[in-house]
Structures are given as structure tokens and as C-alpha cells.
N, C-alpha and C positions, 0 to 999 in steps of 0.2 A: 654723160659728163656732168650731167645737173647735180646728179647724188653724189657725184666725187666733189665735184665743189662744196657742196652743201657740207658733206660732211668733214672736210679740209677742214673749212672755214668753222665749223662748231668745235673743230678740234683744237684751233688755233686762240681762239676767243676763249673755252672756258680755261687752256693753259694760261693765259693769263689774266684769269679773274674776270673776265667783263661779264657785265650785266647786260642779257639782254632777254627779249621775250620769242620772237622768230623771227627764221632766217629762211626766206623765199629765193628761188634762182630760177630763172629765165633766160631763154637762148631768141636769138633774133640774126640771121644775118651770119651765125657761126661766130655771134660774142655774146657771152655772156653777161649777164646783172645779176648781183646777186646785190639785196638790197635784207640790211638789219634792224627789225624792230626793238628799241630800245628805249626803258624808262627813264634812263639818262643820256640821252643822246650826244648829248656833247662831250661827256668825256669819250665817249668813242670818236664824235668827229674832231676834235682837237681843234686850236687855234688856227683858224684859216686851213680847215680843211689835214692840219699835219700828220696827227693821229691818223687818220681814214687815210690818207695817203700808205704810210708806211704798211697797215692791215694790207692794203691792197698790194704791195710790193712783195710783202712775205707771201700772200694767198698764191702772187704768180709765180715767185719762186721755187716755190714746193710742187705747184703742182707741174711746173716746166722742168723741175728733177723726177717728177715721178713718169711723167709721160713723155714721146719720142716725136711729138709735136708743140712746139707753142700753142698754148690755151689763153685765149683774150677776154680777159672778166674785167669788168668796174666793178667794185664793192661800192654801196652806197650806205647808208645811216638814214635811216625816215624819210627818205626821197633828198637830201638834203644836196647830193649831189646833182641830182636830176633836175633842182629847182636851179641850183648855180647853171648848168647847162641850158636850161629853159630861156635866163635871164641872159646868157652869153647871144642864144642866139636871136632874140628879140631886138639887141642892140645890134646887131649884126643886119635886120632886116629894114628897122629903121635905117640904117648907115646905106644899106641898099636902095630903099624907096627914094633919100634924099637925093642919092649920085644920078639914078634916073629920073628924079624929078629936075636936079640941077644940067641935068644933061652932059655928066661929065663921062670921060674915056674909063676912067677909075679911081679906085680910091682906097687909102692904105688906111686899116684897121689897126687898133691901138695894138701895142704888144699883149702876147698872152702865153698862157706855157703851151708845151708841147701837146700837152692832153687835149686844151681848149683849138688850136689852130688844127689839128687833125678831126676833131667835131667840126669845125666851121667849114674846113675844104669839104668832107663829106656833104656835109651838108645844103651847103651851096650847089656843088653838084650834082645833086638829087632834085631840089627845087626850084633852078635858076637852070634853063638849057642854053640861055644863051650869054649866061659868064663862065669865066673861071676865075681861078686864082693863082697867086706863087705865093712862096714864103721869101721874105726879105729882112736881112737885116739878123742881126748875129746875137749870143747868150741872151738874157735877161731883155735885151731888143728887139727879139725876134717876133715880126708880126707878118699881117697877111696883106696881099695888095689882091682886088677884086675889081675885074677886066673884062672888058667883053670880049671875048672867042674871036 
């Protein structure tokens, strides 16, 4: 699946023009990263991420019409997305240490998209055995509430 992505994705980028230098993919867990080295990075990650967003939306659609299963890839640009994720859940961990230091039952995490609140459930429950989470709260308000078990 790495060489189907890889090559997806070079086929997608040089149809439209982008600059880049290479394109790495890795699997972990049955999802994929494929992560673009680029001299101009930014015009690939676009304004808040938009650019890079949409790459990723076309990567999945193509390759969810070629194959007879959902394929789960992040595309990233220079770690660019990995450091936003990095940063996501550092706040996440302080917001944890406070509630347990404050001694509180829980505590509702600011709104995020859906990308970021399905990294932070995962993630939570990987390194926290005795929270969980929900999602609460509707469109563009949609955030996470983090609870003890």
C-alpha cells in the first residue's frame, strides 16, 4: 500500500505543478503518513493548513475509488502537520495535569475539528487508563470533555 500511495500522490502533485524534493510513506497501526519534502512548503501547506488539507482529501479519494477498502493516510508537508498535532496534544496534557492537579471530575477541551478530537480521544486512551472522553457540543463547537472512567 506504501507504493500505491507514494505513487498516487507523486502523480497528483506533479499534475499540478508542485515543487517538491521527496515523498516518504509509512504505515503504523494500519494508517498511513505520507509526509512531502518541499522547497516551498508553504505553498503546498496553504493558509492554515488549506492547501494540505484538500492534497489529502483528493489522495483519499482516489485512492478509496481504486480500492475495495477505505485507505487512512494523513499527508503532511515538512512535519508541518505532525508539529500542529504535537502542539495539539501537549495542550491537551497540560489541561490533563491541571484537572488532576485541581482535583476536578472533568474537564471540556476548547473546540477543535474533527481531525484533531479523533487524535486526542486516541490518544488519551492510549496514555491515560484511567480517563476517557466524549465529544460534545455541535459544528464548528464541537469539542472534547475528558472524564475519569
Amino acid at each position: 500500500m506504501e507504493t500505491i500511495i507514494h505513487k498516487t500522490l507523486k502523480l497528483l502533485l506533479d499534475e499540478f505543478g508542485a515543487e517538491y524534493d521527496v515523498i516518504t510513506v509509512s504505515e503504523e497501526n494500519s494508517h498511513y503518513r505520507a509526509n512531502i519534502e518541499a522547497p516551498n512548503a508553504s505553498r503546498l501547506i496553504g493558509r492554515g493548513g488549506q492547501t494540505l488539507q484538500a492534497i489529502q482529501i483528493l489522495l483519499k479519494s482516489i485512492l478509496w475509488a481504486q480500492n475495495e477498502e477505505k485507505v487512512f493516510v494523513t499527508v503532511d508537508v515538512d512535519n508541518y502537520r505532525k508539529d500542529q498535532e504535537d502542539k495539539v496534544l501537549e495542550k491537551v496534557e497540560r489541561t490533563i495535569d491541571l484537572m488532576k492537579e485541581r482535583n476536578l471530575s472533568e474537564i471540556k477541551l476548547n473546540p477543535m475539528s474533527p481531525y484533531y478530537r479523533r487524535l486526542v480521544h486516541l490518544w488519551v486512551a492510549e496514555n491515560f487508563p484511567d480517563l476517557t472522553t466524549d465529544s460534545i457540543g455541535e459544528g464548528s463547537g464541537r469539542a472534547i470533555k475528558v472524564f475519569y472512567k
